[in-house]
PAZA-684416 format. One record per atom (N, C-alpha, C, O): x, y, z; residue in one letter. Coordinates in steps of 0.05 Angstrom, whole numbers, plus 32768, in hexadecimal, padded with zeros to 4 digits. Layout:
BEGIN
XYZA;...
***
This chain:
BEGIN
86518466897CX;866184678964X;864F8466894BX;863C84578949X;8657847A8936X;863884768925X;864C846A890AX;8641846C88F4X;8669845E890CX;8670844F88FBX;866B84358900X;866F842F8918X;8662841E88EFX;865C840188EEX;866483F988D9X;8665840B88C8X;866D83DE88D0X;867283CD88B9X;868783DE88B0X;868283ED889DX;869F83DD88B9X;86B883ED88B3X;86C783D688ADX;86C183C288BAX;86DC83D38897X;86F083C7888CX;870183DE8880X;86FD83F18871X;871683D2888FX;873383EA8883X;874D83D68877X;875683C1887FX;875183E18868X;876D83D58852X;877E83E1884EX;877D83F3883DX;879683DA8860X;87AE83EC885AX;87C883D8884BX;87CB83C08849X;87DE83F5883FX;87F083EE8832X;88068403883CX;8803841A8845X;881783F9883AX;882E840D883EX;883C84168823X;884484048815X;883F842E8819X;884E84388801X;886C842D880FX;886B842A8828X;887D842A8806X;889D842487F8X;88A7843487ECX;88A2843087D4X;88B8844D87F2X;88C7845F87D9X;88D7845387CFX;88EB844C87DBX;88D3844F87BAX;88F8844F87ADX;890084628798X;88F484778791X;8913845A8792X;892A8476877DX;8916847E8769X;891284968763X;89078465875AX;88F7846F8742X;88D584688746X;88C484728737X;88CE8455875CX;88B7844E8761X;88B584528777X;88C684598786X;88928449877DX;888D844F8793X;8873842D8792X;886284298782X;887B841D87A9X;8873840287ABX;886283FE87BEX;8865840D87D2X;885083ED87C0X;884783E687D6X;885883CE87E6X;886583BE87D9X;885883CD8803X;885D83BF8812X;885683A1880EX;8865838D880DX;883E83A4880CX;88268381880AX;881C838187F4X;8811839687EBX;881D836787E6X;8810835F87D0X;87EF835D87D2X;87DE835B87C0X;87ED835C87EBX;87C5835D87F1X;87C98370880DX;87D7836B8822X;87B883868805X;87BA839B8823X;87AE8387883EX;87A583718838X;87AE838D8852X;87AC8380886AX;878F8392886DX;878883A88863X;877F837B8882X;876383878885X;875F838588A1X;8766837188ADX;8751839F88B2X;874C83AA88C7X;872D83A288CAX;871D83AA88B9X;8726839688DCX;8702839388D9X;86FD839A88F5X;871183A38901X;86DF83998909X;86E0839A8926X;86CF83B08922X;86C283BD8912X;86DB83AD8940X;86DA83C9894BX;86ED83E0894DX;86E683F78951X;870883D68948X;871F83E78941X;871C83F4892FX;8724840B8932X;870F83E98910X;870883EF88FBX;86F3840588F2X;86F1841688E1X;86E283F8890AX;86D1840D8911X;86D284288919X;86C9843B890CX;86E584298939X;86F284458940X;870684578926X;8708846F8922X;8711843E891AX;8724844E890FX;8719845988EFX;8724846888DFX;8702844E88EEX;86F4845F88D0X;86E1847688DDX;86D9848B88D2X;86DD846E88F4X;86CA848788FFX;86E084998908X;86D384A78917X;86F884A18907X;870E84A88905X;870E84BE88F2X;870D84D788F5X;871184AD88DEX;872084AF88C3X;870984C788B3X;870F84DD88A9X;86EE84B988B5X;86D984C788ADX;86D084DC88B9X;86C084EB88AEX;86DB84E188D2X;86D284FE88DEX;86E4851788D9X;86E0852F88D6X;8700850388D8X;8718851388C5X;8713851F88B4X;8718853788B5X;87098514889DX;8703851E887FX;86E5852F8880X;86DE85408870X;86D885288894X;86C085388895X;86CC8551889FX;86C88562888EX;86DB855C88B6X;86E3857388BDX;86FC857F88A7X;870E858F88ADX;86F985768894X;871185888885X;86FC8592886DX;86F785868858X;86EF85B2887BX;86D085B58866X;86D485C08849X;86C385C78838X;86F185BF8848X;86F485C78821X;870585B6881AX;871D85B0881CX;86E785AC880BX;86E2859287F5X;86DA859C87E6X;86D185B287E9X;86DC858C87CAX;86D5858E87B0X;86C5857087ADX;86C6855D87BCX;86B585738794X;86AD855F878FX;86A385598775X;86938568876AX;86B0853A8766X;86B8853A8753X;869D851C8748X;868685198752X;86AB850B8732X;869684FB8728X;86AC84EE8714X;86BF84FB870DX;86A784CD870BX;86B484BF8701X;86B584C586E0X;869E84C686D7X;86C684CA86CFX;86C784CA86B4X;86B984B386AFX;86B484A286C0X;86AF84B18694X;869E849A868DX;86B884858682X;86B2846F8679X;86D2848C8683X;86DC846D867DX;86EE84648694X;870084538690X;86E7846F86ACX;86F1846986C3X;86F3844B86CEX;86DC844186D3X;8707843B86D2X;8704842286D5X;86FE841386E7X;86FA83FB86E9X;86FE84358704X;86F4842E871CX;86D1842F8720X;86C38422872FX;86CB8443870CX;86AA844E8701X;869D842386FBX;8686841C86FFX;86B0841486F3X;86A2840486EAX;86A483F186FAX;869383DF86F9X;86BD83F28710X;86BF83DD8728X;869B83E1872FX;868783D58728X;86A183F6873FX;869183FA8745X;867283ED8740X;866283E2874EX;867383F38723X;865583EE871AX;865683CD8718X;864383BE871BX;866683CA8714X;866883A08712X;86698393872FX;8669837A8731X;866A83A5874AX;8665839D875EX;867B838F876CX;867983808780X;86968396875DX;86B0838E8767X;86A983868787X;869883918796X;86BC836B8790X;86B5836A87ADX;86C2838187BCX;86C9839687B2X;86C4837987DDX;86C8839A87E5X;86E5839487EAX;86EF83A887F6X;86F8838087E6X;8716837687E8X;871C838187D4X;8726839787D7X;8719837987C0X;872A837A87A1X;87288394879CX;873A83A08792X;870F83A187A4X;871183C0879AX;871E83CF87A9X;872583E4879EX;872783C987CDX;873A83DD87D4X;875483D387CCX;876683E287D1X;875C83B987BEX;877183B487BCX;877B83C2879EX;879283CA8797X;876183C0878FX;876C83D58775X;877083ED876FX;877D83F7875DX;875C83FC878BX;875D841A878AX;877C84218792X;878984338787X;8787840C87AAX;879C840C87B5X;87B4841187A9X;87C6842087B1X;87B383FC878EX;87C383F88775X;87BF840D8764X;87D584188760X;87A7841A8755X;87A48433874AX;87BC8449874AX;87CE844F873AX;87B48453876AX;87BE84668777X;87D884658782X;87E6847A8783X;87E1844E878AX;87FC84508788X;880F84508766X;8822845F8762X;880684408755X;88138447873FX;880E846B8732X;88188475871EX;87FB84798746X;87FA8499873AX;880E84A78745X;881884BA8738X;881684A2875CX;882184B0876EX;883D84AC8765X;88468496875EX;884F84CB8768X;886884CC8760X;887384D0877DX;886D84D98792X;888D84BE876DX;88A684B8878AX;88AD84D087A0X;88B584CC87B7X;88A984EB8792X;88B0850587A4X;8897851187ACX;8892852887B1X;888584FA87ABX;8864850987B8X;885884FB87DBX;884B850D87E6X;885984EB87E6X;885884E487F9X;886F84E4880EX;888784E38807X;886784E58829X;887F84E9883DX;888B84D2883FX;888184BD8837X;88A784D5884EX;88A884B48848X;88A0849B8854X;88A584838850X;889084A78866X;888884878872X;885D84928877X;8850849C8889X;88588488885EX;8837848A8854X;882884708856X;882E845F8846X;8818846C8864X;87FE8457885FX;87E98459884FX;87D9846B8855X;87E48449883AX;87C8844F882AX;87AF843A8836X;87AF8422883AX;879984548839X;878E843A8844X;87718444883FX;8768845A883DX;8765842D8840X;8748842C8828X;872C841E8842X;872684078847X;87238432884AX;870B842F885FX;86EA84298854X;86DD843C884CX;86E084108853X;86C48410884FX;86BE84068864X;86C983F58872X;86A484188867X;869584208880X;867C84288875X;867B842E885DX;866184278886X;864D8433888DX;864E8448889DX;865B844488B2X;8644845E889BX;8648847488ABX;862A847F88B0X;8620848B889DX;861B847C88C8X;85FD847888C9X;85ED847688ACX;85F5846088A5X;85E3847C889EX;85D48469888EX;85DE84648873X;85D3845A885FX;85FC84708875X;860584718853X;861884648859X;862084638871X;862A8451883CX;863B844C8838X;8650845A882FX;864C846F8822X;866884518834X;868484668830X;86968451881DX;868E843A8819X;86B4845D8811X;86C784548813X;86D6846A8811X;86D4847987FEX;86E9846D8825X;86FD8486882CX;871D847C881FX;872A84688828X;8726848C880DX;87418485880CX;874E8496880DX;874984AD8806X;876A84898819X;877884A98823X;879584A3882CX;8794848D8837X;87A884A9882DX;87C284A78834X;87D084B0884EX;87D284C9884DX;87DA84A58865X;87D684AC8879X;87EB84B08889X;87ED849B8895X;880184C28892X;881584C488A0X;882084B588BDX;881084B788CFX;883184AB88C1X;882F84A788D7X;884C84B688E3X;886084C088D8X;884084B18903X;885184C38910X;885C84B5892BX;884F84A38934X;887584BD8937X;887484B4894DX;886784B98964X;885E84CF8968X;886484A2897BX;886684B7898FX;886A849E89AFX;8872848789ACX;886284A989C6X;8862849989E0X;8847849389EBX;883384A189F0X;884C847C89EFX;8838846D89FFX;8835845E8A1DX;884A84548A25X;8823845D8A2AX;883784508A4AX;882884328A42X;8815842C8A33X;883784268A50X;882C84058A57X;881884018A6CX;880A84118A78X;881983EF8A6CX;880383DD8A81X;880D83E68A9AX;880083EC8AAEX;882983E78A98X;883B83F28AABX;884084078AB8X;884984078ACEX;883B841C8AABX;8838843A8AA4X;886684388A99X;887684418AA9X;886C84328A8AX;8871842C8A85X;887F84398A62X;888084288A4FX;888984588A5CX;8881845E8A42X;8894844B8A2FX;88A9843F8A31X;888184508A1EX;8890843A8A0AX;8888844D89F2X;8873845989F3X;889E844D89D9X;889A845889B9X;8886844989AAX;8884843089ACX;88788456899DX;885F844C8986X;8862845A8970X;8873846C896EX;884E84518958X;8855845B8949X;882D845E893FX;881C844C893EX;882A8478893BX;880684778936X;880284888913X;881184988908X;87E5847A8908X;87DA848888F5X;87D984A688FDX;87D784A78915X;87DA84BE88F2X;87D784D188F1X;87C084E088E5X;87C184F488D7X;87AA84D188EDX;878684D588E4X;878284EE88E5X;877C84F888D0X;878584FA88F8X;878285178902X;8785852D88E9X;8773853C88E2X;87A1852888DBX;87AB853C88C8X;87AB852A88AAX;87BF8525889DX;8793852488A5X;878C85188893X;8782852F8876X;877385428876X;87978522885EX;87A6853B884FX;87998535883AX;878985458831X;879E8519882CX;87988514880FX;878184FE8810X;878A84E98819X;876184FE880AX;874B84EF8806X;873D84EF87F7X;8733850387EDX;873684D887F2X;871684DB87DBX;870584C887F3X;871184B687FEX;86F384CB87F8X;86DD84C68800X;86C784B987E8X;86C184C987D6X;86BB849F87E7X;86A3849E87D2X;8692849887DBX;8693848187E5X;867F84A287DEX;865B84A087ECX;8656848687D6X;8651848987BFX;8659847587E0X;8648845B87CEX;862B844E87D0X;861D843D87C4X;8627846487ECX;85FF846187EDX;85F5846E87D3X;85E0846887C8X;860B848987C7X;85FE849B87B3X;8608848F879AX;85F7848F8789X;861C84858792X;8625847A877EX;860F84658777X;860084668764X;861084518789X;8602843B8782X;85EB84478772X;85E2843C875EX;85E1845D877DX;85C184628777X;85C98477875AX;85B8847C8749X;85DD84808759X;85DA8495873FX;86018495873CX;860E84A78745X;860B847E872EX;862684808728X;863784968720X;864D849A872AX;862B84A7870AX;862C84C38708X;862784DE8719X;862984F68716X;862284CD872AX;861C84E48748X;862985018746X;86408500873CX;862285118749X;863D852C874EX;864785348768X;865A8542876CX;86368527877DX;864385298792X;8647851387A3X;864C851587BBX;864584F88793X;865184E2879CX;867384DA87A2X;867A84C687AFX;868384EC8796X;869884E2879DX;86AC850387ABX;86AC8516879AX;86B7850887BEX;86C0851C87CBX;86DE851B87D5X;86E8850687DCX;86E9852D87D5X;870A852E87DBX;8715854D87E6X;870E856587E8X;8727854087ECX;872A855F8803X;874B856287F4X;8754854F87E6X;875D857D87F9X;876D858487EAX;8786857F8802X;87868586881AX;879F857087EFX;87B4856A87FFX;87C6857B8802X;87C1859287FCX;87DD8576880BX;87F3858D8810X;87F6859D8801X;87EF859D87EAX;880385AE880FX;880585D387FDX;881785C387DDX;882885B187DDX;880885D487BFX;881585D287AFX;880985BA87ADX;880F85B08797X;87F985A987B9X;87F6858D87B0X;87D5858987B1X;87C6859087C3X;87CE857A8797X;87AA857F8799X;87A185618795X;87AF85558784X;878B855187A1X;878585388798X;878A85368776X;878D851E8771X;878C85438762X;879385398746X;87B385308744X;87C085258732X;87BB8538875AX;87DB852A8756X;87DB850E8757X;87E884FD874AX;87CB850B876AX;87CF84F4877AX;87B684DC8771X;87BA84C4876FX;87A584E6876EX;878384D98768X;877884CF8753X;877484B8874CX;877084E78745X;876484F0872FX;876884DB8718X;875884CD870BX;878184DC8719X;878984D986FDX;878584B08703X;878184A286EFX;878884A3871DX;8786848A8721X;876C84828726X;8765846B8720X;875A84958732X;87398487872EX;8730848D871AX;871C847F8715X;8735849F8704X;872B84B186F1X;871384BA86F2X;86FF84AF86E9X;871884D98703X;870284E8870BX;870184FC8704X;871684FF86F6X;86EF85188704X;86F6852B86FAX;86E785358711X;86D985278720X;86EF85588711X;86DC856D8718X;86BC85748711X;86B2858086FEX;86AE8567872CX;868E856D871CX;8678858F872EX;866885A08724X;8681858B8744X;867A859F875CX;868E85AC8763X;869E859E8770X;869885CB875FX;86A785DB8769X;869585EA878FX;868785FE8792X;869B85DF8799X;868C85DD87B4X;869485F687C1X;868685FC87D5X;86AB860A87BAX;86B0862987BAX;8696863E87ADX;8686864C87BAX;8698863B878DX;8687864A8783X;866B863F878FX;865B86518794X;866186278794X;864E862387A0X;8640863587B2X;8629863E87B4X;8655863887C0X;864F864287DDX;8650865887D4X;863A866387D8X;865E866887C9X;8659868687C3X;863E868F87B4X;863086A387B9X;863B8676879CX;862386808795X;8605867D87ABX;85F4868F87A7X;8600867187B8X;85F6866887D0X;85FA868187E7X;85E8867F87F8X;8608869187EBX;860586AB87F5X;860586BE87E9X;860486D487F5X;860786BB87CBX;860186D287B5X;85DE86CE87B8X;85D186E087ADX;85D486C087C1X;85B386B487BAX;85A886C187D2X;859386CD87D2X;85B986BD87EBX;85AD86CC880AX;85A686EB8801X;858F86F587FEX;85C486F88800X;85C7871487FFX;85B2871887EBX;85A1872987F0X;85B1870A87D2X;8599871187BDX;857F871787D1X;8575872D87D2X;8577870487DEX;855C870287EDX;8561871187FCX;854F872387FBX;857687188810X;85758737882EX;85718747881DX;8565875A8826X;8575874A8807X;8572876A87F8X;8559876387EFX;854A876E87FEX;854E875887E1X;8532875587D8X;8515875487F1X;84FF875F87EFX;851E87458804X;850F873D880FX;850887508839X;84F587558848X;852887538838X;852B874E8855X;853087748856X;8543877E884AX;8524877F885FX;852A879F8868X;853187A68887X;853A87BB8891X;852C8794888FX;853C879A88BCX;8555879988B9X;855B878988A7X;856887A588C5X;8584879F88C6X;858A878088DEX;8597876C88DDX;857D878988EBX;8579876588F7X;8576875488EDX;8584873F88EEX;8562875788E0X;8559874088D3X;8568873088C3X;856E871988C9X;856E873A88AEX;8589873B889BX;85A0873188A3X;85AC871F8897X;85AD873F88C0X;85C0873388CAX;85B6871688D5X;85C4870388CFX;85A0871188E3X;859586F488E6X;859886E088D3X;85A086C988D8X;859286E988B9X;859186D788A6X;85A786D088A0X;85A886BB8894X;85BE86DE88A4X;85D986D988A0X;85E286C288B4X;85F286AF88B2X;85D286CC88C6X;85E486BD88E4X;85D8869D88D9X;85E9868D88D4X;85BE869588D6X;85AF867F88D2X;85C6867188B9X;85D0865B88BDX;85CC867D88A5X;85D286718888X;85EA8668889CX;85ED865188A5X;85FB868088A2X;8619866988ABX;8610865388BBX;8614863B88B6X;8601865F88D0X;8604864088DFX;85F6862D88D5X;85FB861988E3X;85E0862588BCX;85DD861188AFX;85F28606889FX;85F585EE8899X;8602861B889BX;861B86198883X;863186088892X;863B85F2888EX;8632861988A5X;8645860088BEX;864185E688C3X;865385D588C7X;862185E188C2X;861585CA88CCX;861A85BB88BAX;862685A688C1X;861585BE88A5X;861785A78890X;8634859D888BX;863B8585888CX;864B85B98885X;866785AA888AX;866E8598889DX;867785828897X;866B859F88B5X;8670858D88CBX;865F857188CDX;8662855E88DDX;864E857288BBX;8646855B88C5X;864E854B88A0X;864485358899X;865B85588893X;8663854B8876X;865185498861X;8654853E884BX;864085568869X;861C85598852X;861F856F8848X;862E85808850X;860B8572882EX;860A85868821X;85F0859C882EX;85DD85918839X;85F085B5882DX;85E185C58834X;85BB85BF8824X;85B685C0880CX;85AC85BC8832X;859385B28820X;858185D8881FX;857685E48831X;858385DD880EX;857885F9880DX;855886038819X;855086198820X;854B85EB8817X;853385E48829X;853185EE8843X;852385FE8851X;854A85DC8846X;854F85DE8865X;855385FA8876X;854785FF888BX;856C86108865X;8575861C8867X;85588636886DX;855486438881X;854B86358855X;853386438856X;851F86458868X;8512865A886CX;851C862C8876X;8509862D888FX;8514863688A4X;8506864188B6X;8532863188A6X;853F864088BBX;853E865788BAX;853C866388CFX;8540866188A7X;853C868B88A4X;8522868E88A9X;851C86A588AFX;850E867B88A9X;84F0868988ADX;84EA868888C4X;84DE869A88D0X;84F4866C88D1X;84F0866788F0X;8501867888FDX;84FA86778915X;8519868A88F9X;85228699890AX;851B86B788FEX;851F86CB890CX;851386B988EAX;850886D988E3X;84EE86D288D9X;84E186E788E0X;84E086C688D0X;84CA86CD88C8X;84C386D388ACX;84AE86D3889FX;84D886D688A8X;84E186DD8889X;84E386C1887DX;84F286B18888X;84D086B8885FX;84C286A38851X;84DA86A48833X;84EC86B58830X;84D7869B882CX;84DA86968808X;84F786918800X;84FB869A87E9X;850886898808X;852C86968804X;852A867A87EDX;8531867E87D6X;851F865E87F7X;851F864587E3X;850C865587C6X;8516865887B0X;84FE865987CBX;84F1866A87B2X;84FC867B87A4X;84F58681878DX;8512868887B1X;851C869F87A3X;853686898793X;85408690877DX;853E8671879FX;855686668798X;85538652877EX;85628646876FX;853C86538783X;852C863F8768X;8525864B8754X;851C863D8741X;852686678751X;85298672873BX;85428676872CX;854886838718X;854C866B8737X;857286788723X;856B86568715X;855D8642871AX;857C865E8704X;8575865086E6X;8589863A86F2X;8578862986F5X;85A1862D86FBX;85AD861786FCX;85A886198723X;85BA86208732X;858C8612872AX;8585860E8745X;858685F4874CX;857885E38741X;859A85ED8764X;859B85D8876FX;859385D38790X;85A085DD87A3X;857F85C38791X;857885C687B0X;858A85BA87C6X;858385B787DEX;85A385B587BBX;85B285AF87D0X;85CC85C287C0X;85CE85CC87A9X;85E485C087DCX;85F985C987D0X;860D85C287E7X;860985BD87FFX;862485C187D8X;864185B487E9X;864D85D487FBX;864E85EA87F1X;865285D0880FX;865B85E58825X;867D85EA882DX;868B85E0883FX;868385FD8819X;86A48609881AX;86A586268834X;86A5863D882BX;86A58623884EX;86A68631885EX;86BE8643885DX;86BD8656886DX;86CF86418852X;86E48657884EX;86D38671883CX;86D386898841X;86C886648828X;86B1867B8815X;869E86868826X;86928699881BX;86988681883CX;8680868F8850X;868F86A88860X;868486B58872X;86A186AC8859X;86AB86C28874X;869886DE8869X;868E86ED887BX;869486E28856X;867A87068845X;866386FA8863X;865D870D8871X;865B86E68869X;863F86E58877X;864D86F48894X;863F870388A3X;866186F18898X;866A86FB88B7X;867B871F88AEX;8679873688B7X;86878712889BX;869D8730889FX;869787468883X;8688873C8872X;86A18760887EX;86AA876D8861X;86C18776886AX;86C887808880X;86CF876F884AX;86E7876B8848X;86F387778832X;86E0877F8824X;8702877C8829X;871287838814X;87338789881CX;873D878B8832X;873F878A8800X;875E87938809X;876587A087E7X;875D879E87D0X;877187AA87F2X;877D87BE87D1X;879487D687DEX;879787DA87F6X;87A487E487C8X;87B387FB87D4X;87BE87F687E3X;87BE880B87F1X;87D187DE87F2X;87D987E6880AX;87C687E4881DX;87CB87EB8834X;87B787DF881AX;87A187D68832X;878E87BD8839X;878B87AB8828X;878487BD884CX;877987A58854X;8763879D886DX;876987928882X;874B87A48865X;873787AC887FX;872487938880X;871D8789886BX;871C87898898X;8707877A8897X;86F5877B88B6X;86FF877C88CDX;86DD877A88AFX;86D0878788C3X;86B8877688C8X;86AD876E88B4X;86AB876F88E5X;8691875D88E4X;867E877488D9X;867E878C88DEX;8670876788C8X;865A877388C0X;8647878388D6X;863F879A88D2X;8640877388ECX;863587828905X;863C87A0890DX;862B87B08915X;865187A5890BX;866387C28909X;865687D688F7X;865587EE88FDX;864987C888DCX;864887E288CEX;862E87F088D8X;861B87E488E2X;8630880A88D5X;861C881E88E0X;861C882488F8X;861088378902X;86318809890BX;86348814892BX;8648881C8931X;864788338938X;8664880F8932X;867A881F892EX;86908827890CX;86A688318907X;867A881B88FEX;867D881E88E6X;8678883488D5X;8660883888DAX;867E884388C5X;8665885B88B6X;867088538895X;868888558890X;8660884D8886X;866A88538867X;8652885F8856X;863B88588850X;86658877884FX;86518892883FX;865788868822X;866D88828819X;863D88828816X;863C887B87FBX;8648888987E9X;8656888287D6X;863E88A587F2X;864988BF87DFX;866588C887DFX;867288D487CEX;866A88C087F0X;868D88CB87FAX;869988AE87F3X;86B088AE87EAX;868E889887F7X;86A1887E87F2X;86AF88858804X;86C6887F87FCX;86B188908820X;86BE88908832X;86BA887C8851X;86A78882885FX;86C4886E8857X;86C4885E8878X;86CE8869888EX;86E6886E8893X;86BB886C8899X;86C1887188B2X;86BF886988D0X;86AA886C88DBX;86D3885F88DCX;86E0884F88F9X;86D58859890FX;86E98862891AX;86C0885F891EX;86B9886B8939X;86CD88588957X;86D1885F896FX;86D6883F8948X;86DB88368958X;86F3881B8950X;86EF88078943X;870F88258960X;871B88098957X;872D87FE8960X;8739880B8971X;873787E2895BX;873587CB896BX;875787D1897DX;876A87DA8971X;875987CC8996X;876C87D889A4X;878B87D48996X;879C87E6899AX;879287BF8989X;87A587B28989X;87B587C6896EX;87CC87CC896AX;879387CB895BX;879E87ED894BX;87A288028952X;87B188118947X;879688088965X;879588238974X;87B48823897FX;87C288358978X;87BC8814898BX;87D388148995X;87E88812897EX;87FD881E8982X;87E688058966X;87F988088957X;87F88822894EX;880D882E8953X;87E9882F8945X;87E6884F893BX;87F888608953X;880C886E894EX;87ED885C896DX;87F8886E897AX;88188876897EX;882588878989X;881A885C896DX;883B8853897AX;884788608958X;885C886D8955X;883D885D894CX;88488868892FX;884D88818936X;883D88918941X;886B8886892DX;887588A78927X;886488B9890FX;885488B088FFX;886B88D48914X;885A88E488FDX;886F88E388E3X;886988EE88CEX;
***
């Protein structure tokens, strides 16, 4: 288990007609090993949900200053607790929500995860075999979070990628619910990130890379670093990324080429929905709508520059058969 020193604090929200209450006047505390499984849980949750944003404390944030005054680690989930429920409006949570506030170590960094948590029913057997009704957290489909790296805070309070949040139900975005109770803002758009970060590849295959292999390699390398780092909740280190393109092509300089753009950062946050250009081309317009692995073009692909025309040598059965079936 690579979670340790886990403490969890929960509360139950209360709807009513015009408010929304907590259950307990002091949240209840989870310690152990339960505490343990269930932040290593909680944290693998929020690590697999890879579009995040990431934001940074306003300077009159009153959590910005818990923080810095070293609040113990009770009182501050009990105030974050308090925050956030006085943000939250009565027609925004389901009706039966847990808030609950996880500090943990997560191999060598410190965390505090907050997040609001569904529960659901379901069956269980006994000792007996025996089923019996339960009632469980719903970790799995974990919707609304802020996550705060407090190994990075501690060391730079102003961090920009010290504090991270993933986006809640459709129509619903952590500023409904968050924002406005830790007082945070938008510091890392972790979308454009990533696009500009494969605006920087394609810059280099065209500058640098002339094999059509090769090129496609470098593609293949960037996603799966790009992958690597989401899944494991880290930011992409561009270093890194670079030696991987040389150790599998041979091909040197992509960090050099990325250190020239005027706002160069050697790391960057990983929005994998923005990576699909490294695998596919795509477009839609007119009534239409094509997308194709890049591998295709030039083999069952043809596109004449001069004609701006595409051409299909080959295609995928499930079209072929719809065509055939269309009347003239």
């Amino acid at each position: 288990m690579s979670v340790t020193n886990a403490q969890i604090y929960f509360n139950r929200l209360v709807i009513g007609e015009e408010a929304i209450n907590l259950q307990l006047e002091q949240a209840s505390c989870v310690e152990g090993q339960t505490a343990d499984y269930l932040a290593e849980s909680m944290h693998q949750s929020f690590t697999k949900k890879g579009q995040k944003a990431y934001c940074c404390f306003k300077d009159e944030s009153a959590t910005k200053q818990l923080l810095v005054d070293g609040t113990d680690q009770k009182s501050l989930a009990n105030t974050l607790i308090d925050k956030i429920q006085q943000a939250i409006e009565v027609e925004a949570p389901p009706a039966e929500t847990i808030m609950a506030v996880a500090c943990y170590r997560y191999l060598a960094s410190d965390f505090i995860l907050i997040t609001l948590l569904g529960v659901k029913d379901s069956v269980q057997l006994s000792d007996n075999i025996s089923p019996e009704r339960s009632k469980y957290l719903d970790v799995a489909n974990i919707q609304l979070a802020i996550q705060l790296d407090m190994s990075e805070l501690l060391n730079d309070i102003d961090s920009a990628r010290g504090i991270a949040y993933i986006k809640g139900r459709v129509g619903r975005t952590v500023s409904d619910f968050m924002s406005d109770a830790l007082e945070i803002e938008p510091r890392l758009n972790a979308k454009e990130a990533t696009q500009k970060l494969i605006a920087t590849v394609e810059d280099f295959i065209s500058d640098e890379v002339e094999d059509k292999q090769a090129s496609q390699t470098v593609r293949e390398v960037t996603l799966e670093v790009m992958k690597n780092a989401s899944d494991a909740g880290e930011f992409l280190e561009m270093q890194t990324l670079s030696d991987e393109i040389e150790e599998k092509t041979g091909i040197a300089g992509l960090y050099d080429k990325a250190a020239e753009e005027e706002d160069f950062n050697d790391t960057c946050p990983v929005y994998m929905s923005a990576s699909k250009s490294l695998q596919k081309i795509f477009g839609q317009g007119g009534g239409m709508s094509i997308s194709f692995n890049r591998k295709l073009l030039g083999e069952h692909v043809h596109f004449d520059k001069i004609s701006k025309k595409l051409t299909f040598s080959k295609l995928p059965p499930n079209l072929l058969d719809a065509l055939e079936k269309c009347e003239d």
